[in-house]
MIDOSE-1310 file (N, C-alpha, C; in nm, 2 decimals, decimal comma, always signed):
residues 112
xxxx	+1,47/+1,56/-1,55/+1,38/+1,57/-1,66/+1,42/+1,70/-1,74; +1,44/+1,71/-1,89/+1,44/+1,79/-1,93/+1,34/+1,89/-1,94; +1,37/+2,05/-1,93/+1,28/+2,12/-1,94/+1,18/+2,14/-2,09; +1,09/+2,20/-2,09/+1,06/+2,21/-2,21/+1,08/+2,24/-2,34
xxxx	+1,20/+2,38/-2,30/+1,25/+2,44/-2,41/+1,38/+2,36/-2,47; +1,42/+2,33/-2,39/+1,57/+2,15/-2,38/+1,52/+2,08/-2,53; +1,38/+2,05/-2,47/+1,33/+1,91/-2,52/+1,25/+1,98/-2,67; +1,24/+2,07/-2,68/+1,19/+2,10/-2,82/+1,29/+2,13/-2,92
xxxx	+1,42/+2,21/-2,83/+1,54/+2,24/-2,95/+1,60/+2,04/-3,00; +1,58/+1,98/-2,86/+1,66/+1,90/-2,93/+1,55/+1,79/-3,06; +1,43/+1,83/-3,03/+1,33/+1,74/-3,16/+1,39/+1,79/-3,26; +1,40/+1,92/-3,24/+1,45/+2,02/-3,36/+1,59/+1,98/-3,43
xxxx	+1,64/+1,99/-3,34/+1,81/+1,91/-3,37/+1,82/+1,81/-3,44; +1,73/+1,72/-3,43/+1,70/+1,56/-3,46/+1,60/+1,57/-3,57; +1,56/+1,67/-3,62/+1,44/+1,70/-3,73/+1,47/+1,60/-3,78; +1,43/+1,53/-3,91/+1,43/+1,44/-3,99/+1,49/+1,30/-3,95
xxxx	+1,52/+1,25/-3,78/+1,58/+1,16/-3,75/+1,46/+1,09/-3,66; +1,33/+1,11/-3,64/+1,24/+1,13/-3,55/+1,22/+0,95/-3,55; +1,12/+0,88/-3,50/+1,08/+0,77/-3,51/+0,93/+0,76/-3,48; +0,81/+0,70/-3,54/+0,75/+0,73/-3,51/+0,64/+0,56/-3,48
xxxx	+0,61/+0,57/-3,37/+0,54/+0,42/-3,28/+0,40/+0,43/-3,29; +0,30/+0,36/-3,33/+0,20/+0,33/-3,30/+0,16/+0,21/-3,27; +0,10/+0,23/-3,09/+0,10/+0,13/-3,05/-0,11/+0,13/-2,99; -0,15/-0,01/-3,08/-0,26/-0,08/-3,01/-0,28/-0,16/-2,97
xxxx	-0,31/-0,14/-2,87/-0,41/-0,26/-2,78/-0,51/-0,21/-2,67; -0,58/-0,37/-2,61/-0,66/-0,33/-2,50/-0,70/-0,22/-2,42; -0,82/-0,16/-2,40/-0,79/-0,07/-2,26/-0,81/-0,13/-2,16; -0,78/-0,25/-2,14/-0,78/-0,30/-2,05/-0,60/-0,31/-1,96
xxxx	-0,52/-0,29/-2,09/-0,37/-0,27/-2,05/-0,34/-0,14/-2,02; -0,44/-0,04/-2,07/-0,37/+0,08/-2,01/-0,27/+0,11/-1,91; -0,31/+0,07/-1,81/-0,26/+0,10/-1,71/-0,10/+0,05/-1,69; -0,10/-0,06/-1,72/+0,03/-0,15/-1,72/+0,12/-0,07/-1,88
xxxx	+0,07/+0,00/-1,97/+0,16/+0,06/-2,02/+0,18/+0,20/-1,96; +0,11/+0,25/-1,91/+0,14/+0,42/-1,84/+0,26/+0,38/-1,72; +0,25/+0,26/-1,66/+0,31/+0,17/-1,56/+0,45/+0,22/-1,60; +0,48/+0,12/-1,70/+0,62/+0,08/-1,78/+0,62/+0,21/-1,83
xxxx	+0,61/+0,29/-1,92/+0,66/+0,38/-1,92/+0,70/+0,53/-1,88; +0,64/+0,52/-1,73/+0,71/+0,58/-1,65/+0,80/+0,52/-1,55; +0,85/+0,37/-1,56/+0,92/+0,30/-1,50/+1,05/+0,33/-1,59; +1,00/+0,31/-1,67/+1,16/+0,31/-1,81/+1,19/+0,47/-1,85
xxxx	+1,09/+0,60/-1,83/+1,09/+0,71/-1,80/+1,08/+0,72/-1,98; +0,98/+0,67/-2,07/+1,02/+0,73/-2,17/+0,85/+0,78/-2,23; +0,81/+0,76/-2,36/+0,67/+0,81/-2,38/+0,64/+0,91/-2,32; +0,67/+1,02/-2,26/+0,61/+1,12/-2,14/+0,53/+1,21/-2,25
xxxx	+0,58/+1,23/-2,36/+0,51/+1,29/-2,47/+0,43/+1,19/-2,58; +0,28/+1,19/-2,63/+0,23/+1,11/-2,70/+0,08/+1,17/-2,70; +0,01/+1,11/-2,86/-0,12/+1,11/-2,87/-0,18/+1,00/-2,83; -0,30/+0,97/-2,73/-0,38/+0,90/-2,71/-0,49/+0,88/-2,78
xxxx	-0,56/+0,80/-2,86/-0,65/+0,75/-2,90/-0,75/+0,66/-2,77; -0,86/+0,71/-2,76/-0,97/+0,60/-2,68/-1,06/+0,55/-2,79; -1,10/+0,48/-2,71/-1,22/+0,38/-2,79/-1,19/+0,34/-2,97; -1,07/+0,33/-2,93/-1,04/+0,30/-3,14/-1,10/+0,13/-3,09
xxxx	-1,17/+0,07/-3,23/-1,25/-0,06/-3,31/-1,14/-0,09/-3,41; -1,16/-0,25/-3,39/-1,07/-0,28/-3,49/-1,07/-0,40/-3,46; -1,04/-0,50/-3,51/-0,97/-0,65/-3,54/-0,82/-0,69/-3,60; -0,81/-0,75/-3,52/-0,63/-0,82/-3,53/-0,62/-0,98/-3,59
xxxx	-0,53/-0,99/-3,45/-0,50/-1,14/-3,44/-0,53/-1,21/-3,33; -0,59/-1,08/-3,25/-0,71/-1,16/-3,10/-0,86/-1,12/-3,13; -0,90/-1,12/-3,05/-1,06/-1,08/-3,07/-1,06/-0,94/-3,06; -1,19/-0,92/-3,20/-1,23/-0,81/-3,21/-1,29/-0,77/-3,15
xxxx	-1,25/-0,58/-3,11/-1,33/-0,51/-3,01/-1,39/-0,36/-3,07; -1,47/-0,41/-3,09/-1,57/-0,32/-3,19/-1,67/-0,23/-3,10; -1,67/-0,28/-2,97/-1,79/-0,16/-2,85/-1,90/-0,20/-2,88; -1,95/-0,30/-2,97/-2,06/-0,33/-2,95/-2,12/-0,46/-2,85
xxxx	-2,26/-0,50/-2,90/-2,31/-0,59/-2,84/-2,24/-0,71/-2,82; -2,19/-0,77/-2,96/-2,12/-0,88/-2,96/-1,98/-0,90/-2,93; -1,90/-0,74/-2,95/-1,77/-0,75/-2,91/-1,73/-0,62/-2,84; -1,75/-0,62/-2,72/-1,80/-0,50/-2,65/-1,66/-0,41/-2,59
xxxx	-1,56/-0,50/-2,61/-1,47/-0,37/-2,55/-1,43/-0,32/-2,70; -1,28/-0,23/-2,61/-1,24/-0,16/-2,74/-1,09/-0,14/-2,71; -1,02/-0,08/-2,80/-0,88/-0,07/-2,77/-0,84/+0,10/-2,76; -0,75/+0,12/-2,73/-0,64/+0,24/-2,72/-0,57/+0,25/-2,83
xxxx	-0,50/+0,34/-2,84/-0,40/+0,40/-2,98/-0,29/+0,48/-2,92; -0,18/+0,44/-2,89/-0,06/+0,59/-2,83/-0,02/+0,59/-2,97; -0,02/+0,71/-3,06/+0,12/+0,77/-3,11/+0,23/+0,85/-3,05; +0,31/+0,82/-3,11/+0,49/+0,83/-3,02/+0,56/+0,92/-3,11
xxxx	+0,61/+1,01/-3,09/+0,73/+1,05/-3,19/+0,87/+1,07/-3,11; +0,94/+0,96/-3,11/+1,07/+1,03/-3,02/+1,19/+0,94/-3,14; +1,30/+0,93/-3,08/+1,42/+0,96/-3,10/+1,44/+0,79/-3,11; +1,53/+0,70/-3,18/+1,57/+0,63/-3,21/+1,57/+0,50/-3,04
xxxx	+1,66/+0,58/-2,96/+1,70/+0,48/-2,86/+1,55/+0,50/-2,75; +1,51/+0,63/-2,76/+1,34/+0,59/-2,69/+1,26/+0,49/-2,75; +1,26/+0,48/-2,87/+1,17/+0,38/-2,95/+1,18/+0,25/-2,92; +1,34/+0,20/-2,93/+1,37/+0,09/-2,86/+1,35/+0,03/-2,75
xxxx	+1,31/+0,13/-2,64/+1,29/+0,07/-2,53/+1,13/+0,07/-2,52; +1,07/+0,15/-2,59/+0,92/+0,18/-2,63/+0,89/-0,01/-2,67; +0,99/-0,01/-2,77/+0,94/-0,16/-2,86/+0,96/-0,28/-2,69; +1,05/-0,26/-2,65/+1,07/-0,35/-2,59/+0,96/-0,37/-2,49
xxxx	+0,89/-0,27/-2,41/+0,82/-0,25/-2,33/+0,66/-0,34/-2,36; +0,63/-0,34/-2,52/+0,53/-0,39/-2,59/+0,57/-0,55/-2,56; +0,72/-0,55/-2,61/+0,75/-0,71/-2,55/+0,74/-0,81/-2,48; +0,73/-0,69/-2,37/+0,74/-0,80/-2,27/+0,55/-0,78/-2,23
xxxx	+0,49/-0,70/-2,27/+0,39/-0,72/-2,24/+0,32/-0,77/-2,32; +0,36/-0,81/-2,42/+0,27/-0,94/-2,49/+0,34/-1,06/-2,45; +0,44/-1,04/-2,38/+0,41/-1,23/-2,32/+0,41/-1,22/-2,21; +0,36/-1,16/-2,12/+0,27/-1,14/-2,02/+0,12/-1,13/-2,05
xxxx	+0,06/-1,10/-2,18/-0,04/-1,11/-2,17/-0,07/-1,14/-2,33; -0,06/-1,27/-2,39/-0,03/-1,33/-2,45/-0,19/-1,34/-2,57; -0,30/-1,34/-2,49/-0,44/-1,34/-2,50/-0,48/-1,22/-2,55; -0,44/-1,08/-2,53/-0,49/-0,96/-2,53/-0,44/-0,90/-2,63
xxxx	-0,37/-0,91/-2,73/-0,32/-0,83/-2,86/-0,25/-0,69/-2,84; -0,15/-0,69/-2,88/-0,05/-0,58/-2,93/-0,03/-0,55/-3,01; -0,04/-0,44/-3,06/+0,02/-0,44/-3,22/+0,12/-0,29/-3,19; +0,26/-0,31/-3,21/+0,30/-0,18/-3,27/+0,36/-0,16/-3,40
xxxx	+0,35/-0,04/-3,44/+0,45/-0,04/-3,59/+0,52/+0,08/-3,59; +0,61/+0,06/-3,63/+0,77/+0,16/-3,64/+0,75/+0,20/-3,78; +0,80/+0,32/-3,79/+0,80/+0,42/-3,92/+0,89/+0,55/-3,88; +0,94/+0,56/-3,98/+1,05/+0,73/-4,01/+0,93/+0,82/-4,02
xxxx	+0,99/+0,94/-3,93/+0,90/+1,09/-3,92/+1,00/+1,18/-3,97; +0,93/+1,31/-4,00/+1,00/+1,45/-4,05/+0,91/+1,54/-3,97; +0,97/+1,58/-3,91/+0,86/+1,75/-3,83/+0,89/+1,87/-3,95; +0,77/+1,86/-4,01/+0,82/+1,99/-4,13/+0,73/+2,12/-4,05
């Protein structure tokens, strides 16, 4: 594992090549993404969102009475070929769990 100061020159290196992932779903999947991505060893840096509400393309989970759970939010900022395996990781877990909703979206970053 790279050390800290490794891993900050090289964001820096990469400035304006960044990639930037945000991924939602369930908290009920939590676990099965912290899983995978320390299996695939990538994500180790990220914002976590709890309790984010919202509606998709599966059932809404708003924390209330009528739709009582809620989902997660990881923001990601890494490097091209982490993202890739980031995306894939969503893959395979939406058709393993096919019911539960995924969403990620891919976007270019700049660290100014």
């Amino acid at each position: 594992m790279e050390n800290k100061m490794s891993y900050i020159e090289n964001i820096r290196k990469h400035a304006g090549k960044l990639t930037r992932l945000e991924i939602i779903t369930s908290q009920a999947l939590e676990e099965d993404f912290k899983e995978e991505f320390k299996e695939q060893k990538v994500a180790a840096r990220y914002t976590k969102l709890a309790n984010v509400m919202g509606a998709g393309y599966s059932n809404p989970r708003l924390g209330d009475a009528i739709w009582p759970q809620l989902n997660i939010m990881y923001i990601i900022y890494c490097q091209e070929e982490e993202a890739e395996k980031i995306i894939a990781i969503c893959q395979k877990l939406r058709e393993k769990y096919m019911a539960e909703g995924i969403a990620c979206f891919k976007s270019s970053a700049e660290e100014v």
